[in-house]
FIKOLZA-1660 file (N, C-alpha, C; in steps of 0.1 Angstrom, whole numbers, plus 5000, padded with zeros to 4 digits):
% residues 77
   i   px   py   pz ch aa at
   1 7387 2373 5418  A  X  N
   1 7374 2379 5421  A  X CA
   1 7367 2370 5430  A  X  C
   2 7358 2381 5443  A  X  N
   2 7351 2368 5449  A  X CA
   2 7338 2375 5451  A  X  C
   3 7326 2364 5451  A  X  N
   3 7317 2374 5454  A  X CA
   3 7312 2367 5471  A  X  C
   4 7308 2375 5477  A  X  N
   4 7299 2376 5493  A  X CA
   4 7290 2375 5493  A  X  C
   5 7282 2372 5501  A  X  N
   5 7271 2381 5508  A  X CA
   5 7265 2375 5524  A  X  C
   6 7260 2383 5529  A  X  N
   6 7256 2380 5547  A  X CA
   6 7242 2384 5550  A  X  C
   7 7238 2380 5558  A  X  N
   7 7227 2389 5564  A  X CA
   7 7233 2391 5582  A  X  C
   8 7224 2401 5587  A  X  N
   8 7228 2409 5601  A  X CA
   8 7211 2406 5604  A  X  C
   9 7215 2404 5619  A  X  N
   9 7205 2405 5628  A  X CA
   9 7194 2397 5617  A  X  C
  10 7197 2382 5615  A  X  N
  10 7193 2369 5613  A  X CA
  10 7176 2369 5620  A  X  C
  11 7174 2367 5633  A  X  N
  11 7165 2369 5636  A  X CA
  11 7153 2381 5635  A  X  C
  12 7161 2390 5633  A  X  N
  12 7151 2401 5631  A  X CA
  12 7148 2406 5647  A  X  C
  13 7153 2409 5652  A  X  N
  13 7154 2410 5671  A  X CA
  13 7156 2422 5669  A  X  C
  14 7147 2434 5676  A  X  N
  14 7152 2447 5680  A  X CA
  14 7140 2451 5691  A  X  C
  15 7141 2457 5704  A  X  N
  15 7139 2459 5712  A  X CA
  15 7124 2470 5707  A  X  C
  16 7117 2469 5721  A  X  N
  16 7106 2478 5717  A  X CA
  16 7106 2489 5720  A  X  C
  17 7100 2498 5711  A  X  N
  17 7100 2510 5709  A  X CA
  17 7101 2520 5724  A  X  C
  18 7091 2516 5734  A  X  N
  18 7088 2522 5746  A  X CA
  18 7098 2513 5756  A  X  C
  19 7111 2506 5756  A  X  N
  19 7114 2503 5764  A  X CA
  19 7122 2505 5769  A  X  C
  20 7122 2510 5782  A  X  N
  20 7132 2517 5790  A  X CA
  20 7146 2516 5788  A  X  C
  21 7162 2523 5791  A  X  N
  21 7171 2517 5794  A  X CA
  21 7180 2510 5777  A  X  C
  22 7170 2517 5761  A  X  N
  22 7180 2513 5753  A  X CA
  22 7188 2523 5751  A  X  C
  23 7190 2536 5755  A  X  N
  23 7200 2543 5757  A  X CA
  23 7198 2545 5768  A  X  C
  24 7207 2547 5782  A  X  N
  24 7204 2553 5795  A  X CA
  24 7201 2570 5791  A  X  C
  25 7195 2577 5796  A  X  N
  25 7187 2592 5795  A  X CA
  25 7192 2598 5782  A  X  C
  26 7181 2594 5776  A  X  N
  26 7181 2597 5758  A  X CA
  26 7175 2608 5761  A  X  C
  27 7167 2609 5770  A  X  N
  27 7157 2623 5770  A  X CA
  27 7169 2633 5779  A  X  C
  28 7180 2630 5782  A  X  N
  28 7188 2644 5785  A  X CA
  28 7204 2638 5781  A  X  C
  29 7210 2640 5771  A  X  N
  29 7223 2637 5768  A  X CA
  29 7235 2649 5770  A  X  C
  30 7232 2656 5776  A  X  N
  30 7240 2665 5781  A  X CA
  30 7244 2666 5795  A  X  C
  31 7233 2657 5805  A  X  N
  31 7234 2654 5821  A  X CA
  31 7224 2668 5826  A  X  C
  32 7219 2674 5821  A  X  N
  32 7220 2689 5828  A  X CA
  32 7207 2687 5838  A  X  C
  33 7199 2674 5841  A  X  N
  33 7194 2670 5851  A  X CA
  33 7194 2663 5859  A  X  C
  34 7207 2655 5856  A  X  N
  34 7216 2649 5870  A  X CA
  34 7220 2654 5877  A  X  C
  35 7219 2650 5891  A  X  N
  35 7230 2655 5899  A  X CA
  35 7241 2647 5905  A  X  C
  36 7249 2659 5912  A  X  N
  36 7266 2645 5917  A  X CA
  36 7266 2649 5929  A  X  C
  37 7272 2640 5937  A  X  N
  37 7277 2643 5951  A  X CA
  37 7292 2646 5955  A  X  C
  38 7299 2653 5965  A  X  N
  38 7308 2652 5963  A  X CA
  38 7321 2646 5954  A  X  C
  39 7318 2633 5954  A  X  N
  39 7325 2627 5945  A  X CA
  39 7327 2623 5934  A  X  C
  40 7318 2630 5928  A  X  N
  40 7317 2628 5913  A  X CA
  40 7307 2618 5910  A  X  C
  41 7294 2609 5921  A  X  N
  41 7285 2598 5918  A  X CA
  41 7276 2609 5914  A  X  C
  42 7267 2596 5905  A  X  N
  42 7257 2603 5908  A  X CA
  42 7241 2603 5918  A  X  C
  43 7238 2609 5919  A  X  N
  43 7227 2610 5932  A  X CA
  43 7214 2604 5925  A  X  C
  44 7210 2598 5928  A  X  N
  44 7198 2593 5931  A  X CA
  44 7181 2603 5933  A  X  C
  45 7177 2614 5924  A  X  N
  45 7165 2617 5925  A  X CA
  45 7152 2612 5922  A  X  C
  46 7142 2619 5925  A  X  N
  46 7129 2613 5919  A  X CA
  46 7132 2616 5900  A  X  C
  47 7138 2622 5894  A  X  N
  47 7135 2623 5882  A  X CA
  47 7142 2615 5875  A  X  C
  48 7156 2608 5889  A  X  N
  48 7165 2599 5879  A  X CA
  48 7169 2588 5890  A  X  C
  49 7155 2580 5892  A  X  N
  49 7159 2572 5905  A  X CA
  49 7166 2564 5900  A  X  C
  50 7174 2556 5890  A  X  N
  50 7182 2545 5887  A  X CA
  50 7198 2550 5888  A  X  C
  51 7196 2563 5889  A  X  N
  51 7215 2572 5893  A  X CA
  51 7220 2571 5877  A  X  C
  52 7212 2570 5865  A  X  N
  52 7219 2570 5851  A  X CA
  52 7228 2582 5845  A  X  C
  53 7235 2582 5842  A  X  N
  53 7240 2593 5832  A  X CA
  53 7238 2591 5816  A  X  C
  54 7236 2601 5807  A  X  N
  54 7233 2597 5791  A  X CA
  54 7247 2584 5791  A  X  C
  55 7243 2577 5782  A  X  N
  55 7253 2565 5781  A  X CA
  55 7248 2557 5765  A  X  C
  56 7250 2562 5753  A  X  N
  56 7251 2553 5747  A  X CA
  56 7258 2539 5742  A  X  C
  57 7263 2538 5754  A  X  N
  57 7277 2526 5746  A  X CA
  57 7263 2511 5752  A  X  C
  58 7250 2511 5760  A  X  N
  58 7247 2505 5768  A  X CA
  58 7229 2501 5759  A  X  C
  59 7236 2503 5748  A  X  N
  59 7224 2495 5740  A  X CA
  59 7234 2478 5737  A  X  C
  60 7212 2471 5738  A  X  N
  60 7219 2461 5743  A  X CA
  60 7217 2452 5731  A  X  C
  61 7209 2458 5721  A  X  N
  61 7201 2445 5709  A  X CA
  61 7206 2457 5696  A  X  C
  62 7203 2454 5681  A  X  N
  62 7202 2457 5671  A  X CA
  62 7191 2467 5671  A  X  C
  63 7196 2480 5666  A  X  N
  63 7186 2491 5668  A  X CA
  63 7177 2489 5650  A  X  C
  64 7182 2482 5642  A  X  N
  64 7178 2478 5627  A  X CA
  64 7170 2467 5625  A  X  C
  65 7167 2464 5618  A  X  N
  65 7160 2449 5615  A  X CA
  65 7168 2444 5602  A  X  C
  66 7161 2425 5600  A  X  N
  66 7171 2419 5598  A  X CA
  66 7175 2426 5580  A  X  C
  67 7189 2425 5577  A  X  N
  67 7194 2433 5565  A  X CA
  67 7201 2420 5560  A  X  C
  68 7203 2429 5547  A  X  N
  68 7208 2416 5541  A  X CA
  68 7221 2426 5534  A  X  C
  69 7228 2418 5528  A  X  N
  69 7244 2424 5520  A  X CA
  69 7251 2415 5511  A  X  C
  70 7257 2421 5499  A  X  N
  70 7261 2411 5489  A  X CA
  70 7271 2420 5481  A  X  C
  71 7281 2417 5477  A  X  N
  71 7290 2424 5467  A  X CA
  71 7301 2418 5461  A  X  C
  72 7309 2420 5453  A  X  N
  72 7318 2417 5443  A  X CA
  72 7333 2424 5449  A  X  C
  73 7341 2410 5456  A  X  N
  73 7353 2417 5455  A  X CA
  73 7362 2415 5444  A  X  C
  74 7370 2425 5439  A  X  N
  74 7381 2422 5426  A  X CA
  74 7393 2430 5430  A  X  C
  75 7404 2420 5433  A  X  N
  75 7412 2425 5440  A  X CA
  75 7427 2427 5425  A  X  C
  76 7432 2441 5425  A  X  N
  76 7443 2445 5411  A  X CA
  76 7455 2443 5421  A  X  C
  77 7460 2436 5409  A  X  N
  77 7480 2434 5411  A  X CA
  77 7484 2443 5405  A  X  C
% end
């Protein structure tokens, strides 16, 4: 038998609410206001001047604050 416990995101660090770029275009996850150029890039408009596509893999901090965890392992033969 063993027992654990951890805590996550130690500092307590999660990004601010209003700030740009923690998902790239959260406000359209389907693309359907992107556009592409020939090649499959994407173009550059006034509504998406940074060329983003939805992209969640491109969060960059802990979207939680700091947690804590503890439990009982008991391992059967």
């Amino acid at each position: 038998m063993a027992v654990y416990g951890g805590i996550k995101n130690l500092l307590n660090y999660t990004p601010a609410k209003h700030t740009s770029f923690i998902i790239a275009r959260a406000s359209d996850p389907f693309d359907k206001k992107v556009e592409f150029d020939a090649n499959g890039q994407v173009v550059t408009t006034p509504s998406n001047p940074y060329a983003l596509t939805f992209d969640p893999n491109y969060v960059y901090a802990a979207n939680q604050g700091i947690r804590g965890y503890a439990g009982i392992r008991y391992t059967l033969n």
